[in-house]
C-alpha positions as CSV (number, residue, x, y, z in Angstrom):
1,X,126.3,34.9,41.3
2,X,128.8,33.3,38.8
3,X,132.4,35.5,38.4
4,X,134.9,35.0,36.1
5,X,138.1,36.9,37.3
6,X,141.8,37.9,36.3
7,X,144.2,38.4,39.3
8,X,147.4,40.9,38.5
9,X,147.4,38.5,35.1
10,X,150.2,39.5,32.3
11,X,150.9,37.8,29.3
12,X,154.0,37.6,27.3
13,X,154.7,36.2,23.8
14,X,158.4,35.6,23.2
15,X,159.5,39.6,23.4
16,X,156.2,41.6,23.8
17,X,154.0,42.1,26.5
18,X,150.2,41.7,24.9
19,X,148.3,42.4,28.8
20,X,150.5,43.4,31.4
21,X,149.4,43.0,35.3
22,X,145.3,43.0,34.7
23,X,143.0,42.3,37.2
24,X,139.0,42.3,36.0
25,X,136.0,40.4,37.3
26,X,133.0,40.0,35.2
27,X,129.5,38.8,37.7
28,X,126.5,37.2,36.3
29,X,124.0,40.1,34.7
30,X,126.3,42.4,33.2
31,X,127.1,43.9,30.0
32,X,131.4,44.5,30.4
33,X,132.5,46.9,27.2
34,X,136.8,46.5,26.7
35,X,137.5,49.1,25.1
36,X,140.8,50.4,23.5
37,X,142.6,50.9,20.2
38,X,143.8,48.6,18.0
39,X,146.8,46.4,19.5
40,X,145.4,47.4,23.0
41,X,145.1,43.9,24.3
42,X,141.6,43.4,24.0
43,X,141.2,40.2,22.0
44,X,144.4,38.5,24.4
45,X,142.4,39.5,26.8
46,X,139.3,37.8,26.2
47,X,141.5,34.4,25.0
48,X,142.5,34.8,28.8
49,X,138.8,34.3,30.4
50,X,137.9,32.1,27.8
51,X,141.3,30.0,28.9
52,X,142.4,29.5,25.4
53,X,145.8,31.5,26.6
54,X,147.2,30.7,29.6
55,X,148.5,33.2,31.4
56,X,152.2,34.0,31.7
57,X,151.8,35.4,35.4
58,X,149.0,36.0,37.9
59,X,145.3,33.8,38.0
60,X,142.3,33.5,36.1
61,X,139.2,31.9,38.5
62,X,135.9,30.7,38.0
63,X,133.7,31.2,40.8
64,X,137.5,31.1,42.9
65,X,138.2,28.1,41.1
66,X,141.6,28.1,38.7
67,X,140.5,28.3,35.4
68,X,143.5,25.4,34.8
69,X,141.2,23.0,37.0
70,X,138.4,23.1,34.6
71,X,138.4,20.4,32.3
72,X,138.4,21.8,28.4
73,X,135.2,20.6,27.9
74,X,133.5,22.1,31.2
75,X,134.5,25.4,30.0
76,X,133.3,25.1,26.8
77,X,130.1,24.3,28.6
78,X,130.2,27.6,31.2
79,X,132.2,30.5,28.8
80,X,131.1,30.9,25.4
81,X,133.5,33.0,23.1
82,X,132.5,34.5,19.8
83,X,135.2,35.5,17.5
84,X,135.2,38.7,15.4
85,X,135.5,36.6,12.0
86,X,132.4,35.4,10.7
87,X,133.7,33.6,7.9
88,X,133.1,29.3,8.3
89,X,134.7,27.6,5.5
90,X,131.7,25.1,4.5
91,X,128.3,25.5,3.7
92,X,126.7,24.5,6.6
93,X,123.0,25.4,7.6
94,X,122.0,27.6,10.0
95,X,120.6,24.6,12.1
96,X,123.8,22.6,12.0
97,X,125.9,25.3,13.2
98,X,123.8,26.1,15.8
99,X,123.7,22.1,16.6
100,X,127.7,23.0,17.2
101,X,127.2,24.5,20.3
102,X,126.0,21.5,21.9
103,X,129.0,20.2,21.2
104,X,129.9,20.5,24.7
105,X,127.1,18.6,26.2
106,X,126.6,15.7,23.9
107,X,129.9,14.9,22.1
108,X,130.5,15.8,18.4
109,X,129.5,12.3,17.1
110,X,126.4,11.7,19.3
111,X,122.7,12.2,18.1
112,X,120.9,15.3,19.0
113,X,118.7,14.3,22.0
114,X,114.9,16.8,22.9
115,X,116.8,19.0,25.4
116,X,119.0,19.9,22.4
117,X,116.6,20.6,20.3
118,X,114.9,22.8,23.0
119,X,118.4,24.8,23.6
120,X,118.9,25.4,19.7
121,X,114.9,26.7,18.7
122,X,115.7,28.5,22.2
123,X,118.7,30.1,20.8
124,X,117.3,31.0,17.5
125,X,114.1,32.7,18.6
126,X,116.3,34.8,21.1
127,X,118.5,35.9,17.5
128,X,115.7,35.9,15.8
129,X,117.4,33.7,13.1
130,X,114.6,31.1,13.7
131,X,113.8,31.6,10.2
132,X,117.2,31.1,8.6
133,X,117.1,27.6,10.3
134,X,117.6,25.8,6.9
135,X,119.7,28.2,5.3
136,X,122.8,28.0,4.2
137,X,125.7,30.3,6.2
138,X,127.0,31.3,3.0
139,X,124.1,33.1,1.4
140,X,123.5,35.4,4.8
141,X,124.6,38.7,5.1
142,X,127.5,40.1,7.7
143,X,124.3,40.8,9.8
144,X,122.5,37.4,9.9
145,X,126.3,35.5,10.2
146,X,127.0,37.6,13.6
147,X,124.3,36.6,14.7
148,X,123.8,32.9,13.9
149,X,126.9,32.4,15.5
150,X,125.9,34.5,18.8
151,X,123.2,31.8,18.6
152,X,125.2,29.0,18.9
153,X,126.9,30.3,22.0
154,X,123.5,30.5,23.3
155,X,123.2,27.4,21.9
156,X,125.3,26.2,24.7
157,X,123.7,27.7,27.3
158,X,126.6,28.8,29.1
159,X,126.9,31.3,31.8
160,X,129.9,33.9,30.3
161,X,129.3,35.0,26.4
162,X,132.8,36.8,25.0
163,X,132.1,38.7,21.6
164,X,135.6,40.3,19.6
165,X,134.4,43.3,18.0
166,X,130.6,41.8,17.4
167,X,130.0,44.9,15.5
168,X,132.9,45.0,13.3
169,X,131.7,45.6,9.7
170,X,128.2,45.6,10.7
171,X,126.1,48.5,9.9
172,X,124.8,50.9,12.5
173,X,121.1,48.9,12.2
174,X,122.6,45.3,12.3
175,X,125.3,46.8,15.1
176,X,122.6,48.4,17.1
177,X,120.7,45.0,16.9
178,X,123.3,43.1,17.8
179,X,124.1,45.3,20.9
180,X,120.2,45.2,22.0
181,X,120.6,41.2,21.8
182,X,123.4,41.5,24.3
183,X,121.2,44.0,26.4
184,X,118.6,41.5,26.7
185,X,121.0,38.4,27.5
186,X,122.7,40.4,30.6
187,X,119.2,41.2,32.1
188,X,118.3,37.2,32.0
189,X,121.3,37.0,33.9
190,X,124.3,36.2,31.7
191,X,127.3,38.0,32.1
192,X,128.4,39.2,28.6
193,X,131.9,40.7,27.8
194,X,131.6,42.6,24.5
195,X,135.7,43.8,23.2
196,X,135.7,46.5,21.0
197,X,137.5,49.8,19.6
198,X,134.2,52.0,18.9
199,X,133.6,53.6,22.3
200,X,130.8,55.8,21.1
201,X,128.3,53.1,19.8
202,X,129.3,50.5,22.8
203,X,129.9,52.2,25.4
204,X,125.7,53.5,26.4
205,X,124.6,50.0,26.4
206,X,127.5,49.1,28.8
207,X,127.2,48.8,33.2
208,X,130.8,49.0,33.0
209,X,133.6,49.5,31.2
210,X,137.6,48.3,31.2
211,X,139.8,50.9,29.2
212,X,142.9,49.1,27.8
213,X,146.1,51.1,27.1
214,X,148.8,49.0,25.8
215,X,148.2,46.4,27.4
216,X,147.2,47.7,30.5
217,X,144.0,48.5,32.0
218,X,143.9,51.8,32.6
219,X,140.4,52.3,34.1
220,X,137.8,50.1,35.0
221,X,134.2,51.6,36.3
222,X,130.9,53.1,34.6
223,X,130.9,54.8,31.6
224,X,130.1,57.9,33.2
225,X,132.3,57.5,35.4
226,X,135.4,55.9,33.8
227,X,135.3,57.2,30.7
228,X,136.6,61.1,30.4
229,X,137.8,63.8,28.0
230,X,141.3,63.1,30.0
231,X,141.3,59.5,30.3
232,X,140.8,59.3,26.6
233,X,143.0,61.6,25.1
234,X,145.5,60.1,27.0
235,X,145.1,56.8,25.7
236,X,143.8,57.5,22.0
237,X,146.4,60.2,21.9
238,X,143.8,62.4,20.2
239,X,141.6,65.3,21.2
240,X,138.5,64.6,23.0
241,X,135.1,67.2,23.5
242,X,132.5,65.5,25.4
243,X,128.8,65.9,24.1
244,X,125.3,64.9,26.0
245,X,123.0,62.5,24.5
246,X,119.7,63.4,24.4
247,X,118.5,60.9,27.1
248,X,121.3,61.3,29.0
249,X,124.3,59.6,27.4
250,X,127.7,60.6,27.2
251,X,129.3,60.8,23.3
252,X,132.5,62.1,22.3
253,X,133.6,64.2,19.2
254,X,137.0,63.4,18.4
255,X,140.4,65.1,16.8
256,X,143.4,64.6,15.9
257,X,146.4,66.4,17.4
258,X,148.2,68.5,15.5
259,X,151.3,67.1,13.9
260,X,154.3,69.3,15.1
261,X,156.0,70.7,11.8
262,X,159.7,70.4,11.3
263,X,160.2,74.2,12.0
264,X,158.2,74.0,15.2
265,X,160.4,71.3,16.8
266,X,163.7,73.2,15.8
267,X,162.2,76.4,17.9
């Protein structure tokens, strides 16, 4: 079993602390959901495992390796990260970006061998983007970009997948989709971290969850377990009423609290 693990890891730019004394381990076959609001520390926090931020304090191992004794281009081949812009400045096909994420095995310049070809159809038929092969990124939707470029992580067949906010902008088809396709890659044994803010629409799909407040993590467990009316009102700073899913799950109606009026305050 592969693990990818922060030890009592903080991380400071210039005056602010972004992730303050975390400690996480993601294993080969599960779904992790970091949840949090905005400016939580989620994204740093995936830059972390993916070792495009070094750490200020603390470790970051792969399979109790230091990350910093991984050459660049190993990790690129073992932790995949996908980024919550879809946006990709030229007009390339659906096949060449895909070809992208071999990158790592064959060099930018070198010529796409049969197990590359293999790894990209592979990765395409998993997305179900095998269609779009020849089209152009710029004429698919939000939808088809997210996940052409969860494809060419795939692509590189590497052991950790990182998605920022995969669902961001997404309708709830194309997010549930998307979320289903993660589902599917942690039962054939990838470890998938998915960072987001939307609790409700993440968090079922989820084996485990890492609440970030400010930088902190403030629980790390099962949904069921970790995530509470308490928990979150503390950390969203907003009222929280728990509601049961009809198979089971556990949803949340939320509120916010009351502003206190001027006259209150002076009582």
């Amino acid at each position: 079993m592969n693990a990818l693990e922060l030890k009592i890891v903080s991380v400071r730019r210039e005056t602010r602390t972004l992730l303050s004394d975390a400690t996480l381990c993601v294993s080969s076959g599960e779904l992790l959901a970091v949840l949090g609001p905005n400016g939580s520390g989620k994204s740093t926090l995936l830059r972390v495992l993916a070792g495009l931020w070094l750490p200020s304090s603390g470790s970051v191992t792969l399979d109790e390796k230091p990350l910093a004794t991984f050459s660049r281009n190993e990790l690129a081949r073992r932790i995949a990260i996908v980024p919550q812009d879809t946006h990709v400045d030229f007009a390339f096909t659906v096949s060449e970006i895909l070809a992208m994420g071999r990158y790592p095995h064959r060099g930018r310049f070198a010529r796409e061998s049969a197990v590359d070809h293999v790894a990209i159809q592979s990765a395409a038929e998993q997305c179900d983007i095998a269609h779009l092969l020849h089209r152009s990124i710029d004429t698919l939707s939000g939808g088809e970009r997210q996940r052409v470029l969860i494809a060419r992580s795939l692509a590189v067949q590497p052991e950790f997948i990182l998605l920022d906010e995969p669902t961001a902008n997404l309708d709830i088809e194309h997010s549930l989709e998307v979320l289903e396709l993660c589902v599917a890659l942690a039962a054939k044994g990838q470890a998938i971290v998915v960072a987001s803010h939307d609790l409700n629409l993440i968090s079922p799909y989820a084996t485990r969850v890492a609440l970030l407040d400010a930088g902190k993590i403030a629980v790390v467990g099962m949904p069921s377990e970790a995530l509470t009316a308490a928990t979150l009102e503390g950390v969203f700073n907003i009222e929280v009423r728990p509601l049961d899913g009809a198979r089971g799950e556990r949803f949340f109606a939320f509120e916010r609290r009351p502003r206190l009026t001027q006259k209150s305050t002076q009582q």
